[in-house]
C-alpha positions as a Python dict, from the first residue, in 0.01 Angstrom:
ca = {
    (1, 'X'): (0, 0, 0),
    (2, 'X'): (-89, 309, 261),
    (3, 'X'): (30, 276, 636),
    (4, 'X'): (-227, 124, 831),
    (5, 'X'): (-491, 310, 1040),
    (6, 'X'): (-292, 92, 1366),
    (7, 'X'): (41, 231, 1282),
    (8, 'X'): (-116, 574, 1252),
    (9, 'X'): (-243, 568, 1567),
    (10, 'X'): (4, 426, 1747),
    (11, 'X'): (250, 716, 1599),
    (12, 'X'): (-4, 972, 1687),
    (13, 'X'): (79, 916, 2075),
    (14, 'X'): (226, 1174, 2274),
    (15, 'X'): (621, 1159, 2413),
    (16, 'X'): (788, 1107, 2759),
    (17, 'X'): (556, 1408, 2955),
    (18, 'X'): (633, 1334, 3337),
    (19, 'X'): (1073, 1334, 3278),
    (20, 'X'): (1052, 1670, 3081),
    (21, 'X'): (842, 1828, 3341),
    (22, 'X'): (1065, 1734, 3624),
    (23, 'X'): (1376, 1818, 3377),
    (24, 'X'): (1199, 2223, 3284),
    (25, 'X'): (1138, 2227, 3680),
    (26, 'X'): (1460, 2100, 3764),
    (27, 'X'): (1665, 2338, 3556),
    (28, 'X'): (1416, 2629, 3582),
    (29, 'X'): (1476, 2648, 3985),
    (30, 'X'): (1809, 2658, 3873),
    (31, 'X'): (1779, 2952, 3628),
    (32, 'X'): (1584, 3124, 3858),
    (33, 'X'): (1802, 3118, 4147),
    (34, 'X'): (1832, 3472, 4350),
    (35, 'X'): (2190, 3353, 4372),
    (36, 'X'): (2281, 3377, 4024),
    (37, 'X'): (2444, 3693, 3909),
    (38, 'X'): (2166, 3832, 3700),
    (39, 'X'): (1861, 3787, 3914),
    (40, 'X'): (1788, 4121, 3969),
    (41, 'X'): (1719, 4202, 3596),
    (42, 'X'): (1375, 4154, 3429),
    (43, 'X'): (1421, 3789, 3259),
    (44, 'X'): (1133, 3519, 3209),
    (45, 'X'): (1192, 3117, 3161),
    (46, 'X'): (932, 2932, 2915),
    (47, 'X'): (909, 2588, 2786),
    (48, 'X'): (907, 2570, 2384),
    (49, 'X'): (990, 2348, 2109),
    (50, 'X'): (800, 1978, 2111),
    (51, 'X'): (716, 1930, 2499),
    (52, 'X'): (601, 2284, 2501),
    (53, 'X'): (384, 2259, 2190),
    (54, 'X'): (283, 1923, 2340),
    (55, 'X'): (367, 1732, 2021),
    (56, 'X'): (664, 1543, 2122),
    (57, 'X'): (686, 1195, 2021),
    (58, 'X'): (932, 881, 2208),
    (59, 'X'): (1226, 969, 2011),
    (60, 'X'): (1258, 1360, 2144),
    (61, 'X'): (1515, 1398, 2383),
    (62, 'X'): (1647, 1756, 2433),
    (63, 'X'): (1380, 1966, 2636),
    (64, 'X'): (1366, 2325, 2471),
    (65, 'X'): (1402, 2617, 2749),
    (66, 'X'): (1407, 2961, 2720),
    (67, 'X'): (1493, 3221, 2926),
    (68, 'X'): (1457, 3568, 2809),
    (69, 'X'): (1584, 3943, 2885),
    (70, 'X'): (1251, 4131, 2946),
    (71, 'X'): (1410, 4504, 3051),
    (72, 'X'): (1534, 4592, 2669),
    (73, 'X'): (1492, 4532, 2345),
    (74, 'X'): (1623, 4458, 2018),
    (75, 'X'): (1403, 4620, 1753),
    (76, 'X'): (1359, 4529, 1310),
    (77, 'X'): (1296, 4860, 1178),
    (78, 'X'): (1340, 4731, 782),
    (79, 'X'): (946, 4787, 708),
    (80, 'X'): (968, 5149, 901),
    (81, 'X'): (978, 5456, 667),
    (82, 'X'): (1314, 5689, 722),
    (83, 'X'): (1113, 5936, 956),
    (84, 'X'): (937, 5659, 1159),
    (85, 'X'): (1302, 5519, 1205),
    (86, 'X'): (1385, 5879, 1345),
    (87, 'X'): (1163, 5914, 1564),
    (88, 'X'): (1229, 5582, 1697),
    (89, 'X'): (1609, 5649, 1726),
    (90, 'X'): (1481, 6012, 1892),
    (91, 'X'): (1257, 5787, 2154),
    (92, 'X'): (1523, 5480, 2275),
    (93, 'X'): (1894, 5487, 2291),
    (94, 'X'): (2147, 5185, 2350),
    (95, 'X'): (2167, 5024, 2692),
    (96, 'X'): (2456, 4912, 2857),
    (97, 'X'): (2331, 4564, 2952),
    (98, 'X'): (2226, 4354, 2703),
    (99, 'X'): (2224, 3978, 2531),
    (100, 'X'): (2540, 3961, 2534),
    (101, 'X'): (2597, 4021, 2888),
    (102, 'X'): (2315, 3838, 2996),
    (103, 'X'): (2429, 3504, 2812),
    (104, 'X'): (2782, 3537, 2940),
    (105, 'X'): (2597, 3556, 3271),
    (106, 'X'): (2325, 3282, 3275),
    (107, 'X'): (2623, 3029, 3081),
    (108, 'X'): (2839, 3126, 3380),
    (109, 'X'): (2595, 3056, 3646),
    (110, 'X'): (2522, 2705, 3436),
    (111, 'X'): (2831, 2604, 3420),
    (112, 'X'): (2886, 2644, 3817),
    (113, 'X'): (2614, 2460, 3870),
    (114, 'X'): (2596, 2188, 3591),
    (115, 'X'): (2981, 2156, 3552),
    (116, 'X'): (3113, 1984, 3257),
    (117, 'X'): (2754, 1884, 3150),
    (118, 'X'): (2742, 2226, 3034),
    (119, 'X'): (2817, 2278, 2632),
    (120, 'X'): (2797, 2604, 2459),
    (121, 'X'): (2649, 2539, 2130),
    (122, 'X'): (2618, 2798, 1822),
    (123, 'X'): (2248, 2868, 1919),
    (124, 'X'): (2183, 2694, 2277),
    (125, 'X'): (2361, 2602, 2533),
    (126, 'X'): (2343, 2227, 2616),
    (127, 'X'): (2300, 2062, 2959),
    (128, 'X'): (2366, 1636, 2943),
    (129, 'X'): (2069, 1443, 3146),
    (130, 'X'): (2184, 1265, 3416),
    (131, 'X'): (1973, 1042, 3597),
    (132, 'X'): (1629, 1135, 3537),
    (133, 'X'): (1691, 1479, 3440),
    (134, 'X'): (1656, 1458, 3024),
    (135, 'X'): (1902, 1627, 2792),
    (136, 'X'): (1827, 1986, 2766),
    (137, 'X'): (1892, 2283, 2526),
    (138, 'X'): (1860, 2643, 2738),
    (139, 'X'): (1802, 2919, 2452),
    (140, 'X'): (1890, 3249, 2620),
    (141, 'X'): (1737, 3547, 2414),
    (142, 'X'): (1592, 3898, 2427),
    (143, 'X'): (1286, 4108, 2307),
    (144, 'X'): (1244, 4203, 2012),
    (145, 'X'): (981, 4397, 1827),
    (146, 'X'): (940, 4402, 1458),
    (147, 'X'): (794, 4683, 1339),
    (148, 'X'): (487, 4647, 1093),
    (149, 'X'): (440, 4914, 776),
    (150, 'X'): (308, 5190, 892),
    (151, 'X'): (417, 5220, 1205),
    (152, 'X'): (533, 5565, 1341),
    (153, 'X'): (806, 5387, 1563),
    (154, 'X'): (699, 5512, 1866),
    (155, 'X'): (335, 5357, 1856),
    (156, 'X'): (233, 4977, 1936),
    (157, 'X'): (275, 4870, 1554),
    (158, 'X'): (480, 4581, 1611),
    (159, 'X'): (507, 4200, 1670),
    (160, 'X'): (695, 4084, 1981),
    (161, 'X'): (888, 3816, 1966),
    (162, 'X'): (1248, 3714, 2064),
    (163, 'X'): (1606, 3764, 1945),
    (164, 'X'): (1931, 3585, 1940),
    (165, 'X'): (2292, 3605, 1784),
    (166, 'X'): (2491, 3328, 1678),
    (167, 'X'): (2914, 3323, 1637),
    (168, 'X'): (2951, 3538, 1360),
    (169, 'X'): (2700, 3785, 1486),
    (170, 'X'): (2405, 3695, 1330),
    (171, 'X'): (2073, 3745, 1434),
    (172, 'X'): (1818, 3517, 1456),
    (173, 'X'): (1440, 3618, 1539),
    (174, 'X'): (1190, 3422, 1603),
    (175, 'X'): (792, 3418, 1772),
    (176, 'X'): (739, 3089, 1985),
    (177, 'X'): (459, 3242, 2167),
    (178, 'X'): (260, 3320, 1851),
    (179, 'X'): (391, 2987, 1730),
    (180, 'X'): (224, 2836, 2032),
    (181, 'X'): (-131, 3038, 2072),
    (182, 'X'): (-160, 2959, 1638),
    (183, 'X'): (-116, 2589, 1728),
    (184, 'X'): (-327, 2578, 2003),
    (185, 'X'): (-604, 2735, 1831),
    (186, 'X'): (-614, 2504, 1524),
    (187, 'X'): (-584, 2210, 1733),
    (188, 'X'): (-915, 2337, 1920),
    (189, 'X'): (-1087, 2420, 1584),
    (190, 'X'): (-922, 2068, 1441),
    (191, 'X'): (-1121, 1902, 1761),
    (192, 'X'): (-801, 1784, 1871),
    (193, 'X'): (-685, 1686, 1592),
    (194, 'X'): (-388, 1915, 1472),
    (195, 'X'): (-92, 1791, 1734),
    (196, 'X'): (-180, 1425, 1719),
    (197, 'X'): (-163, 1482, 1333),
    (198, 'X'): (189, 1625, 1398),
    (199, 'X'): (300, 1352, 1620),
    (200, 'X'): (203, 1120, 1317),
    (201, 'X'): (381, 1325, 1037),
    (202, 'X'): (707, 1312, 1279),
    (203, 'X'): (726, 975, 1340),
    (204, 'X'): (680, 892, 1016),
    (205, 'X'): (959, 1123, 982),
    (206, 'X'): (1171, 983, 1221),
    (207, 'X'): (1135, 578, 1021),
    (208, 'X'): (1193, 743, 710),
    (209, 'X'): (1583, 842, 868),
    (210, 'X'): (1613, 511, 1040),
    (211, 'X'): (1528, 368, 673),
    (212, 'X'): (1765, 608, 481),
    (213, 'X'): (1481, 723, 272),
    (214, 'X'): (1575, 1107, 361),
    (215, 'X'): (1886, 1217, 588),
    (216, 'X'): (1828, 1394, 929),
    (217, 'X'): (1759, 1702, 914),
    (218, 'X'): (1596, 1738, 568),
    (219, 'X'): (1264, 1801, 792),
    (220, 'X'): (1312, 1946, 1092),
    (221, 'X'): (968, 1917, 1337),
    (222, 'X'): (925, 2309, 1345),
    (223, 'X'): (887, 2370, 970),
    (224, 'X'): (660, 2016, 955),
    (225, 'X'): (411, 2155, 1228),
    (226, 'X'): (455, 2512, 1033),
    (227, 'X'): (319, 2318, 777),
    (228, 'X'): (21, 2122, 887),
    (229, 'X'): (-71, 2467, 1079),
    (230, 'X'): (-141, 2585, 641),
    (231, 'X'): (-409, 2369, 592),
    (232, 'X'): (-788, 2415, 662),
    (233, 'X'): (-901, 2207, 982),
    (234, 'X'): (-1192, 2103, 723),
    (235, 'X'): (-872, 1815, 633),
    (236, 'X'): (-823, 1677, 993),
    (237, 'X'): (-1038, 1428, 1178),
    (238, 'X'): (-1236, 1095, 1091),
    (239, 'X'): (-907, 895, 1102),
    (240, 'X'): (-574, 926, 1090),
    (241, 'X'): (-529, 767, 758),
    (242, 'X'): (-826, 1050, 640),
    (243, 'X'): (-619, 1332, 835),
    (244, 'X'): (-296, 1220, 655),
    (245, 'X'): (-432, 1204, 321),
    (246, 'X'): (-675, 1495, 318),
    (247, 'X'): (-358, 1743, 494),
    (248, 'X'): (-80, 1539, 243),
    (249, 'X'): (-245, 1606, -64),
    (250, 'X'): (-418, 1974, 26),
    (251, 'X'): (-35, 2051, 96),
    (252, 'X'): (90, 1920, -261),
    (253, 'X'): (-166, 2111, -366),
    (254, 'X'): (-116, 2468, -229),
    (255, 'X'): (112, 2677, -368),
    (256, 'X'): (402, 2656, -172),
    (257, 'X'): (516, 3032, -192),
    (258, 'X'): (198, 3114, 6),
    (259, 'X'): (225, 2892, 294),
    (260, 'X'): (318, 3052, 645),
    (261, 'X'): (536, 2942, 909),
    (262, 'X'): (272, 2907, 1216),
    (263, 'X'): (350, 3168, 1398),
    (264, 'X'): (189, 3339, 1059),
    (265, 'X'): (505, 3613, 1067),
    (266, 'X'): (767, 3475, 810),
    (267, 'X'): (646, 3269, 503),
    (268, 'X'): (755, 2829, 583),
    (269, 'X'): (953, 2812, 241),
    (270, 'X'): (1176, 3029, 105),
    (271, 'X'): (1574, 3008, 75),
    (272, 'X'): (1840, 3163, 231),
    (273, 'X'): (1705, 3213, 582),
    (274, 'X'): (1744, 3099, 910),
    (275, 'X'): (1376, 3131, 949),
    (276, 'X'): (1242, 2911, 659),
    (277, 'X'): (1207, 2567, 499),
    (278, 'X'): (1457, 2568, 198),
    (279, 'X'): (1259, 2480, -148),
    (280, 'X'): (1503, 2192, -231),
    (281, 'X'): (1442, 2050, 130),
    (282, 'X'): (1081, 2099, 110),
    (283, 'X'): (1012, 1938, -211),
    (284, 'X'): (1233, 1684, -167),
    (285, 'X'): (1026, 1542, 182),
    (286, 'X'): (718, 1568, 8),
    (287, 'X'): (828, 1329, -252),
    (288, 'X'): (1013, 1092, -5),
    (289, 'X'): (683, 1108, 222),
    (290, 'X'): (446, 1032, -58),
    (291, 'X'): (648, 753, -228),
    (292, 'X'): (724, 597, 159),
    (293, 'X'): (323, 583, 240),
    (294, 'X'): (239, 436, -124),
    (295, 'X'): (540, 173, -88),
    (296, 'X'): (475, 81, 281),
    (297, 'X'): (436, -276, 354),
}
């Protein structure tokens, strides 16, 4: 028996919206006090993850925030040939403040402000609600620009996006803002259908763990909205059971080693990176999902 259209809708709804706005404002006046010790470098603060996306559901708590070093950059030269990657090490040199400086500052300046509601984490760095300020995760970061094939390295043939390292030195790259403006224009050429599709695919998500049909974190939301983003907005609207089905099956479908994340700048499945769905993962929700809406009752 297939979820009911009710259910549907009523999982299609949007999350908490006034608290997270008054948490991001709450904690951005904080980031971008002139008192703290790196306010006179470039940096900008940005909302991303579910409430910035605007498909958060009831059961998202943390509030993503970003705050970014804007006066260098980090730089993926893999797809460069060797003299484009010389003329790019000719044209910038190493600076002497960097990501690593700037998190020690901005978790410094956190910490004497937040106290022990302050937790560095491997990626974030967490800050505990209290009162009506929600749990939050502050991702500090830098530019980054990914050079495209072809590219000269000194020209404009590259993809901005952002830049992190974890503990063992690690980086992690990622493109929230393409993420974003990809999202935003499906769900305009979806007629508004795309996010409140999400919403429904995450709840659903979010029974199947309180039913210990899959364990958390089998599907996290990013790589589920990087994967409605793949199909055609032809499979959203008439109703949400229509927009489940058509989008379920047209995903089954595809061929899985040609779907995108939706920022369109690293393919959703593929293992052994930070940046992708792993295969084992991603078939293994597809079955769960399609077995949970054919045994629902």
């Amino acid at each position: 028996m297939a979820i009911p259209e009710h259910q549907l809708e009523t999982w299609s709804a949007i999350g908490s919206v006034t608290q997270s706005a008054q948490t991001y404002e709450t904690i951005r006046k904080v980031l971008n006090d002139s008192g703290s010790p790196y306010y006179a470098k470039s940096f900008s603060i940005l909302l991303q993850g579910s409430y910035g996306n605007n498909t958060n559901v009831y059961r998202d708590s943390d509030v993503d925030i970003v705050i970014r070093l804007n006066q260098t950059f980090y730089s993926d030269l893999t797809d460069l040939e060797p003299g484009a990657k010389e003329s790019f090490n000719k044209l910038y040199s190493d600076v002497s403040y960097g990501w690593d400086e700037f998190k020690s500052e901005v978790l410094a300046w956190l910490q004497a402000q937040f106290g022990a509601a302050v937790k560095p984490g491997k990626k974030a760095i967490f800050i505990k609600g209290s009162g009506n300020r929600r749990d939050a995760d502050v991702l500090v970061c830098a530019k980054l620009r990914r050079y495209r094939k072809g590219s000269t390295g000194t020209d404009a043939g590259y993809d901005e996006g952002i830049c992190f390292f974890l503990p063992d030195r690690t980086r992690i790259i990622n493109f929230p803002e393409q993420h974003s403006a990809n999202c935003t224009a499906k769900h305009q050429a979806t007629d508004e259908w795309f996010k409140r599709v999400v919403r429904v695919y995450k709840n659903m998500r979010n029974r199947m763990v309180d039913d210990g049909v899959i364990k958390d974190g089998l599907a996290p939301s990013y790589f589920l909205e990087g994967m409605l983003w793949n199909a055609p907005a032809s499979e959203f609207g008439g109703s949400y059971s229509n927009s489940f089905c058509n989008t379920f099956n047209w995903i089954s479908n595809a061929d899985k080693t040609k779907l995108a994340c939706a920022n369109d700048l690293f393919w959703l499945v593929r293992d052994n990176s930070h940046n992708c769905w792993p295969t084992m993962n991603f078939d293994a929700y597809l079955a769960a999902a399609r077995k949970y809406w054919e045994d629902w009752s």
